[in-house]
FIZAPA-216133 format. One record per residue: residue in three letters; y, x, z of N, C-alpha, C in turn. Coordinates in steps of 0.02 Angstrom, whole numbers, plus 50000, padded with zeros to 5 digits. Layout:
N
alaYXZYXZYXZ/...
END
This chain:
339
unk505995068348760505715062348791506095056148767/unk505895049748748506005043748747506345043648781/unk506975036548746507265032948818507075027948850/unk507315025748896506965022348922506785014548899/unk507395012848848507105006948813506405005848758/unk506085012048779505675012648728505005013748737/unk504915014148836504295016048858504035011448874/unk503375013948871502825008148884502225010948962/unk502455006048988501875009649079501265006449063/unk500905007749122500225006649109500135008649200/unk499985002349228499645003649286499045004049288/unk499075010849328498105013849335497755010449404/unk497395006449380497075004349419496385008649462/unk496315012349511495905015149536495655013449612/unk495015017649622494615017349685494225021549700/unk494245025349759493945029249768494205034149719/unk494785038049707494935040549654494405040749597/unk494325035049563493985032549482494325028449468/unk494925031949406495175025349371494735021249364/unk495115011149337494575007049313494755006849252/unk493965006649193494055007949128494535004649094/unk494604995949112495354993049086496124997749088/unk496095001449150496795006949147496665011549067/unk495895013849066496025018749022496005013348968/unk495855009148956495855005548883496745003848868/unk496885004348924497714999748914498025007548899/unk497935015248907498205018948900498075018248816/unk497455019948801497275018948723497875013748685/unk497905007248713498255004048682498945003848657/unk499085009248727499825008948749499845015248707/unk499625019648702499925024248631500195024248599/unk499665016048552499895015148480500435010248494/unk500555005848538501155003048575501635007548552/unk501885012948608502265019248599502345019948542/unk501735023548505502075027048445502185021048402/unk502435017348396502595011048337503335011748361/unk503455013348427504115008448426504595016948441/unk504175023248435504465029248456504545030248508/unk504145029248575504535029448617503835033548666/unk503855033048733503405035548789502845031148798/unk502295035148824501765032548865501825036048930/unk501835030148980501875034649070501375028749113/unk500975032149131500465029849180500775031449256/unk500605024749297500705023649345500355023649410/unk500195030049449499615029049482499925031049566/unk499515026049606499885024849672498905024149732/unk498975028949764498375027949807498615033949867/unk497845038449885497895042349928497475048849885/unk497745054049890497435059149842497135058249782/unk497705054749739497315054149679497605056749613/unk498015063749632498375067949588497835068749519/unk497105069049527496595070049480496625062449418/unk496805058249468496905053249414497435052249376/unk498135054749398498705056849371498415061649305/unk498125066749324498045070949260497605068049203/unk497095064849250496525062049186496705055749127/unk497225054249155497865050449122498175052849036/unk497975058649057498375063248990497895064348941/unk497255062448967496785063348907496625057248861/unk497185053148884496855046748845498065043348838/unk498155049848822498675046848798499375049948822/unk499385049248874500015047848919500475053748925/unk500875051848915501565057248906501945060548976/unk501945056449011502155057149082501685052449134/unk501605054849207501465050449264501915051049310/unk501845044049350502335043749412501475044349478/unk501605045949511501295049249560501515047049644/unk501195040449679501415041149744500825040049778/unk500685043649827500035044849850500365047049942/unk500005043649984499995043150043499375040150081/unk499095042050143498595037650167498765031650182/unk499285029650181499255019950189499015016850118/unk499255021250069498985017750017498285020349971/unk497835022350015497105022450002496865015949980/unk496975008149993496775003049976497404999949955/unk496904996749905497584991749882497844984649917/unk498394986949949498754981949964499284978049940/unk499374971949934499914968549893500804972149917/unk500794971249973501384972049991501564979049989/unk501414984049995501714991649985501784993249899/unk500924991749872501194993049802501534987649765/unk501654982949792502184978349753502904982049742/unk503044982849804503784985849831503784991949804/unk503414994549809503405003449761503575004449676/unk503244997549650503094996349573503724992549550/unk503954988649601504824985049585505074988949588/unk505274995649632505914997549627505765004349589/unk505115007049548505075009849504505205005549435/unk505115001149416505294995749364506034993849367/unk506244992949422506964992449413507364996349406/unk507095003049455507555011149429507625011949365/unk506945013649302507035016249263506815010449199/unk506945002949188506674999349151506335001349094/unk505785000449106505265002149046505374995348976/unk505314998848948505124990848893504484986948914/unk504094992248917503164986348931502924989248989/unk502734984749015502154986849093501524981549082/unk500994985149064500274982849062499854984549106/unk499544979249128499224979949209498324976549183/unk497944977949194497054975149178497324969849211/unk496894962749186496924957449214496194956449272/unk496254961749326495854959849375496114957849436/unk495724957049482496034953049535496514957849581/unk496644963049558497084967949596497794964849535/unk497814966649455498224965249419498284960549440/unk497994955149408498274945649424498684945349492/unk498524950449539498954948449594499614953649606/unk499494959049565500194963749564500764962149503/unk500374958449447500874956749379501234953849402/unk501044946349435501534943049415502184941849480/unk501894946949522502394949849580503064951949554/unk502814957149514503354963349500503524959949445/unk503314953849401503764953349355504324946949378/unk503994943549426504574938349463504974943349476/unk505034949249510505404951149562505884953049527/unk505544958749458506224959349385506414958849358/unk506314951649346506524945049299506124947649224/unk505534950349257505364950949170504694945749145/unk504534947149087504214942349042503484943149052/unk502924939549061502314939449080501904935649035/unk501414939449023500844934848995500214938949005/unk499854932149028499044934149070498334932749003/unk497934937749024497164937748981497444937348917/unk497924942248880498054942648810497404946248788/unk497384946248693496724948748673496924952148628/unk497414952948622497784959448580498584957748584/unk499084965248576499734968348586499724970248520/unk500434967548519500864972048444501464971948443/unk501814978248408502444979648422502884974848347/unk503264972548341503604968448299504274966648294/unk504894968748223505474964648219505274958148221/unk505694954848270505834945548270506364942748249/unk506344939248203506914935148183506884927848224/unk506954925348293507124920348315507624917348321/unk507574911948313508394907048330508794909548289/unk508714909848254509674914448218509584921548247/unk509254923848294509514931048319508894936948305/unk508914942348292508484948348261508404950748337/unk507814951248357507554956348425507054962848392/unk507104966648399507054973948376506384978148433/unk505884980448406505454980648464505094976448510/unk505034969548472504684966248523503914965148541/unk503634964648596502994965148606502644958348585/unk502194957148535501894952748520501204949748588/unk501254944048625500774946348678500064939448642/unk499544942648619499144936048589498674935748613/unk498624927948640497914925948691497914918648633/unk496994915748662496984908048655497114904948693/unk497354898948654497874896348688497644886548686/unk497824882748724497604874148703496714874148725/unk496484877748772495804876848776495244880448731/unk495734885648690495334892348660495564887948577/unk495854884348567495794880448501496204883648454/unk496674887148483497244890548447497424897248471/unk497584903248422497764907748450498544909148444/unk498924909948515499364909648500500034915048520/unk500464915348522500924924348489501424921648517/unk501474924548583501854925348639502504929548617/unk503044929348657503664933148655504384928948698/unk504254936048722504954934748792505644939548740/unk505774934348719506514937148695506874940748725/unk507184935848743507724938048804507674942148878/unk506994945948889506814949848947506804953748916/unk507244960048957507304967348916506414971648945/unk506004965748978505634971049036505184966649009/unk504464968948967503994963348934503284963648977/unk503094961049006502284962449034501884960449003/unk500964962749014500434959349009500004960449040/unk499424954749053498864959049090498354956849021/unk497924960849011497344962448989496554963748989/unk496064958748998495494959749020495074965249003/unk494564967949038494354973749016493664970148956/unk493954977448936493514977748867493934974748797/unk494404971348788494724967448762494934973648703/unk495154979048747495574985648705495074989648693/unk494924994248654494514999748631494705007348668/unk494245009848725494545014548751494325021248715/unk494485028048704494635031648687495155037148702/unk495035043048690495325049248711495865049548648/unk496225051548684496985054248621496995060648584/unk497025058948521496935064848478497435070548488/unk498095069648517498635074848547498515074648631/unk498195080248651498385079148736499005083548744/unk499345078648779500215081448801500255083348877/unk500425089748865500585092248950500575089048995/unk500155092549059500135088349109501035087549138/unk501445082349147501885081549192501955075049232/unk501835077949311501805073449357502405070249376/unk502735066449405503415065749427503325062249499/unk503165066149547503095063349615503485060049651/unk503175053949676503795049949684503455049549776/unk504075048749816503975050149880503725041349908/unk503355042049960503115036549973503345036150063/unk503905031450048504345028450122504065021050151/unk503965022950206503545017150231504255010850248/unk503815004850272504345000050271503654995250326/unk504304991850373503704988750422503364982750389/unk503694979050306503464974450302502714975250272/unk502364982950257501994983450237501374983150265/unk501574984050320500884981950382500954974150390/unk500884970950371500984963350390500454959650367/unk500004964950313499294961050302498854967850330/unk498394968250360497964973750357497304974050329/unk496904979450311496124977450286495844979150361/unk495204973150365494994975350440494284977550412/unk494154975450343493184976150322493334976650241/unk492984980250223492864980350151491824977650130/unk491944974250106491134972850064491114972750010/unk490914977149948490884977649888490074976449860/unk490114974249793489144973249770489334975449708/unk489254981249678489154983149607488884976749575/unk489254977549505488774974049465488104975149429/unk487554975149417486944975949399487004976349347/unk487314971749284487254970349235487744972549191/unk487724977849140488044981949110488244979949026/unk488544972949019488514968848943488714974148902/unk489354975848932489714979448882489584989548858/unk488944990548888488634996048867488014995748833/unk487714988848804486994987748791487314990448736/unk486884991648687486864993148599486744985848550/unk486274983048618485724976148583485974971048614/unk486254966648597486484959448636486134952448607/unk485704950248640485634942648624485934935648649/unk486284932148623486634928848656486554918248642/unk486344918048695486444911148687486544904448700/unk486814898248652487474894248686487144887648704/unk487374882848720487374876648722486604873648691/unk486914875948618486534873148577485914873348574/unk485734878248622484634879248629484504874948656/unk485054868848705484554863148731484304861948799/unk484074865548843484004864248896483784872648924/unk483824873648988483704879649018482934883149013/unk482494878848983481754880548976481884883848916/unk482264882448849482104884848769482724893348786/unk482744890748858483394897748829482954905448853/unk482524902948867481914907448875481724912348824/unk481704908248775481754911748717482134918048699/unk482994917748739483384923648711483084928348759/unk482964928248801482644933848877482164934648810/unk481384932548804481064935948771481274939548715/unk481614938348659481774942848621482274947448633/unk482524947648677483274952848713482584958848721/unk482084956248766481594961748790481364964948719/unk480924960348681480624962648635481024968948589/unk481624966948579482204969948551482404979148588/unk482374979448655482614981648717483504984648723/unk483604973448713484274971748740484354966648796/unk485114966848813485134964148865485334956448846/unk485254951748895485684945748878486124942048901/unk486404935048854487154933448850487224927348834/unk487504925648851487864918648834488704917148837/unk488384909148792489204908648794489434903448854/unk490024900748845490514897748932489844891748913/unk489724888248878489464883148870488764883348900/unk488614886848900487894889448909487904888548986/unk488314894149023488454896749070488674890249125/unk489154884349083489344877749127488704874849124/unk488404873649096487644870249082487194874749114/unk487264879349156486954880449213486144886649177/unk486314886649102485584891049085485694897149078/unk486244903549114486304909149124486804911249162/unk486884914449226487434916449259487954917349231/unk488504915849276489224918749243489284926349227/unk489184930449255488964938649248488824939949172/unk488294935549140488324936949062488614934049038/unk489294930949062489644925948974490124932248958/unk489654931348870490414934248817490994929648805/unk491384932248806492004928748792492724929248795/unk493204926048786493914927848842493974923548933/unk493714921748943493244920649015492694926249030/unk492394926848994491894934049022492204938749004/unk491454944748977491654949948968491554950348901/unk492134956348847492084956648769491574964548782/unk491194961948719490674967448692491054971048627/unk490414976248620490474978148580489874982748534/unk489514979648539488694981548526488484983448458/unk488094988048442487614989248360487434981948360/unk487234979248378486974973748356486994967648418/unk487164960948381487474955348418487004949348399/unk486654947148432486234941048402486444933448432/unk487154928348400487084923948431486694918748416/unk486364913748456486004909848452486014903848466/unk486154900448439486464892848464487054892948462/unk487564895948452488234898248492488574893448438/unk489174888448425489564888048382489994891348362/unk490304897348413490744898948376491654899648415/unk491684896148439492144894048493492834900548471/unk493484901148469493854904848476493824909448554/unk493744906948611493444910648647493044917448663/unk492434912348629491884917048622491974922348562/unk492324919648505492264925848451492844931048478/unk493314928948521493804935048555493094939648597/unk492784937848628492174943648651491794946748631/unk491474943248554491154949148512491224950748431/unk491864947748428491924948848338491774956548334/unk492054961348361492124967948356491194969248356/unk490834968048354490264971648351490014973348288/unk489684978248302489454982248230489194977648178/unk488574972248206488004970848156488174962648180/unk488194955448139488174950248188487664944448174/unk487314942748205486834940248150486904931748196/unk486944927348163487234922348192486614916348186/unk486174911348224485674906348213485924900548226/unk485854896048179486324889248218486004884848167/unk486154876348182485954874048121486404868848094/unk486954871748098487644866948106487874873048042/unk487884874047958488074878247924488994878447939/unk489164873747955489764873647970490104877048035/unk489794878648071489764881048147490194888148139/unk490714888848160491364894048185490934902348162/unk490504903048187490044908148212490144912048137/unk489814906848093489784911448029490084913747986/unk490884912648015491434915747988491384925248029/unk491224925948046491014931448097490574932748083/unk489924932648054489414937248059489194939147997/unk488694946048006488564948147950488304943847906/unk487504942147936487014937747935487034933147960/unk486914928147928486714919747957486304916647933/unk485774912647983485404910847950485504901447992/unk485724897847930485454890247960484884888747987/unk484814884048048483944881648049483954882148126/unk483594877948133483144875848217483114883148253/unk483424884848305483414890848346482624889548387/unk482164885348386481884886148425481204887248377/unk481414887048299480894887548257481034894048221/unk481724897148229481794905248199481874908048245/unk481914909848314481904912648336481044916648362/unk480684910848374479934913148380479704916348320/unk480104918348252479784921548206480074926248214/unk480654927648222480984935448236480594937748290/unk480454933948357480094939248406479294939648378/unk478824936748341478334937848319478204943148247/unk478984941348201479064949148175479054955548195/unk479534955048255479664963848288479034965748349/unk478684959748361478214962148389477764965848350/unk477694964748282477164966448242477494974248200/unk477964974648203478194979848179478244985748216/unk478294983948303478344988848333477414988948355/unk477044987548331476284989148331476044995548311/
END
């Protein structure tokens, strides 16, 4: 086993014993984390009977789990798993602790990393392990943490030197999830769960949950579109050919502030990142943002009439020209083809 300057955690985010897919994407990540720098992958999972998620842990990576499971902690509460996750972080200092940037993470990161004086950075869009030559001084193993940065204008490459204890949170979809080509023995390491009165000091009295309906990041077919169509009547257009197509649709933040598609569909590093056979933006410029949400797609076919427009550094296909004059020929093409 690794020492401990060399491991990398991964808090599992779950419910209802079902990890959330950001845990398993951050295990994926945290692998190749691990194996760069030689060291462990250990998943971190804390609820009420959720030893099944401890194991399912191992299929997507993980070398070891820590394991505390009690009925107080069936829901997630700030104050028990805060206190549980500090003085596991402080017992055995990990090098990296990566947490999903959802509203359970955003509110457990930056807890546990005040509390262990370690290094934080929120909605990164990719991790890398790296020698640093800063200041005059060589840091050995350091975690590269890279988000946009200045209003999406710049991307920019984070690093906590001087914290032996590096965090991140990570939005889902951001990482590529996947099963590990070595599955390594199941070993649990049960950690006992001691109550403390300050943990009752918030209680849940109601839970209300609403699934989301809209599934971006499993379509095959994405149509997506920005600003640039003009007003909420021409964006009509991407709905009809998303159908014609039978994909779903998208937009970008711009779109979405301008009021012509719910927040639920923006691609982006504000929304959600895709990863689709095929990506159709439409109007879109291009934005560093938005290309953090779908560069990764298979096919990209980009409409704009700005040849200069961000977009077409990214896509397969591009075609210059009036979106509201190529787009009615693509849906009057595939109508005729699927005849």
């Amino acid at each position: 086993m690794a020492e401990n300057g060399k491991e990398v955690w991964v808090f599992i985010e779950q419910r209802v014993g079902k990890p959330a897919d950001v845990s398993l994407e951050l295990l994926s990540k945290g692998r190749k984390l691990a194996d760069t720098m030689g060291g462990a992958l250990k998943s971190v999972v804390i609820g009420d009977d959720v030893r099944s998620v401890a194991v399912d842990t191992f299929q997507f990576g993980a070398d070891e789990a820590f394991l505390v499971q009690h009925p107080a902690l069936k829901d997630y509460r700030t104050l028990p798993y805060g206190r549980i996750l500090n003085t596991l972080v402080k017992k055995h200092q990990p090098r990296i602790v990566l947490f999903g940037a959802t509203i359970t993470g955003r509110d457990l990161a930056p807890r546990v990393a005040s509390h262990t004086m370690s290094g934080l950075t929120a909605d990164c869009t990719d991790l890398r392990i790296a020698d640093i030559s800063y200041l005059g001084k060589e840091y050995h193993n350091l975690l590269l943490q890279i988000r946009p940065a200045f209003g999406g204008n710049i991307i920019a490459t984070i690093i906590t030197p001087d914290n032996p204890i590096q965090m991140a949170t990570v939005r889902e979809g951001v990482m590529e999830k996947h099963r590990a080509e070595t599955i390594r023995p199941v070993r649990i390491v049960e950690v006992p769960y001691v109550p403390d009165a300050v943990d009752d000091m918030v209680k849940i009295v109601e839970q209300h949950r609403e699934e989301n309906k809209i599934n971006l990041k499993g379509a095959p077919i994405i149509v997506a579109g920005g600003y640039g169509l003009g007003t909420k009547e021409n964006f009509a257009l991407i709905y009809e050919l998303a159908h014609v197509l039978g994909g779903e649709v998208a937009g970008s933040r711009a779109a979405v502030d301008a009021g012509y598609i719910p927040y639920e569909r923006q691609v982006g590093q504000t929304g959600v990142t895709v990863r689709p056979k095929l990506y159709i933006a439409v109007g879109i410029s291009g934005a560093i943002q938005h290309r953090a949400g779908m560069q990764d797609s298979n096919k990209i076919i980009a409409i704009n009439s700005d040849p200069d427009a961000p977009i077409f550094d990214v896509a397969h296909y591009g075609i210059v020209g009036d979106a509201m004059e190529v787009v009615p020929k693509f849906i009057d093409a595939y109508k005729r083809r699927l005849k």
